[in-house]
C-alpha positions, 0 to 999 in steps of 0.5 A: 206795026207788022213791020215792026215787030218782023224787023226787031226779030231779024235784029235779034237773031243776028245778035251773036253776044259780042259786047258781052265777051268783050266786057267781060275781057275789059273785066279781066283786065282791070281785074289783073291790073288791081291784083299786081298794083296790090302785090306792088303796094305789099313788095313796097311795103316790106322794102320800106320796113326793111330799109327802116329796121336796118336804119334802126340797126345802123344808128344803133352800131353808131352808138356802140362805135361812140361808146367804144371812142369814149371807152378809149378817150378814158383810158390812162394805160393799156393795162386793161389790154392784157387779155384778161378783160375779154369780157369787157370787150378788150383784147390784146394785141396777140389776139384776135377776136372772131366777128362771125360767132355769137360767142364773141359778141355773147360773151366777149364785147361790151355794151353801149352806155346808151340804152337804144329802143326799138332794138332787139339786142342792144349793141354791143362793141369791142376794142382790139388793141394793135399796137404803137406807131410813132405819131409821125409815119416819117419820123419814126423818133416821134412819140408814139401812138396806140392803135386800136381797132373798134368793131360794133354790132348794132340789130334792128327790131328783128334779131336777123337784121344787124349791121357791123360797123369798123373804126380804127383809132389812134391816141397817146397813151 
């Protein structure tokens, strides 16, 4: 028993706490691995709402662009293009409609026929008449065509996220 007790003393002087650095290193890491897999999951999180409002804002200036078409398949003349209708969102053909300031959109485009949920701003069009050209590009006796420009602003649930759409349409009138 003397030997026992003399050998389980050596054994316990010679301990230094190896295996308790080394958990508590293990228990660093893990910790650190946890940390960036949740700040991934977040990161991944807000890209997905992102990706979803400007969806939202997409489908919405889709909307306003098939507005504006059916605005033009209605019309019977282009009197309405004389530049006294800006606030219809009609413009003529000497003038040009600024997209970058909030007074246009504000004050000189229409808005879609369909009401869109889940949108801030509901979108809005306009429609800048360009001009005849004959039908037929090589043919320049061929009746002619109106060529109109169609621009359309659609937002997402926040008012920051908005997506412009451009279409260019020609019909006889």
């Amino acid at each position: 028993m003397k030997s026992q007790i003399i050998h389980m003393k050596f054994s316990l002087a010679r301990q230094s706490g190896a295996v308790l650095m080394v958990s508590m290193i293990v228990l660093l890491l893990l910790s650190m691995i946890g940390v960036t897999g949740s700040q991934t999951t977040n990161l991944e999180e807000k890209m997905a709402g992102n990706d979803y409002d400007r969806n939202i804002a997409f489908q919405a200036a889709e909307e306003a662009l098939r507005s504006a078409e059916l605005v033009i398949d209605g019309l019977a003349d282009l009197a309405s293009f004389d530049g006294s209708q800006n606030a219809a969102g009609r413009f003529s053909q000497t003038q040009r409609p600024n997209l970058a300031t909030n007074n246009t959109w504000d004050n000189s485009s229409a808005q879609a026929l369909r009401v869109m949920p889940l949108v801030t701003t509901q979108p809005r069009f306009f429609i800048h008449y360009l001009g005849n050209q004959p039908s037929d590009p090589l043919d320049p006796s061929s009746d002619p065509i109106s060529i109109f420009r169609i621009v359309a602003r659609g937002t997402g649930r926040k008012n920051t996220t908005r997506v412009f759409l451009q279409a260019y349409i020609g019909r006889p009138i």
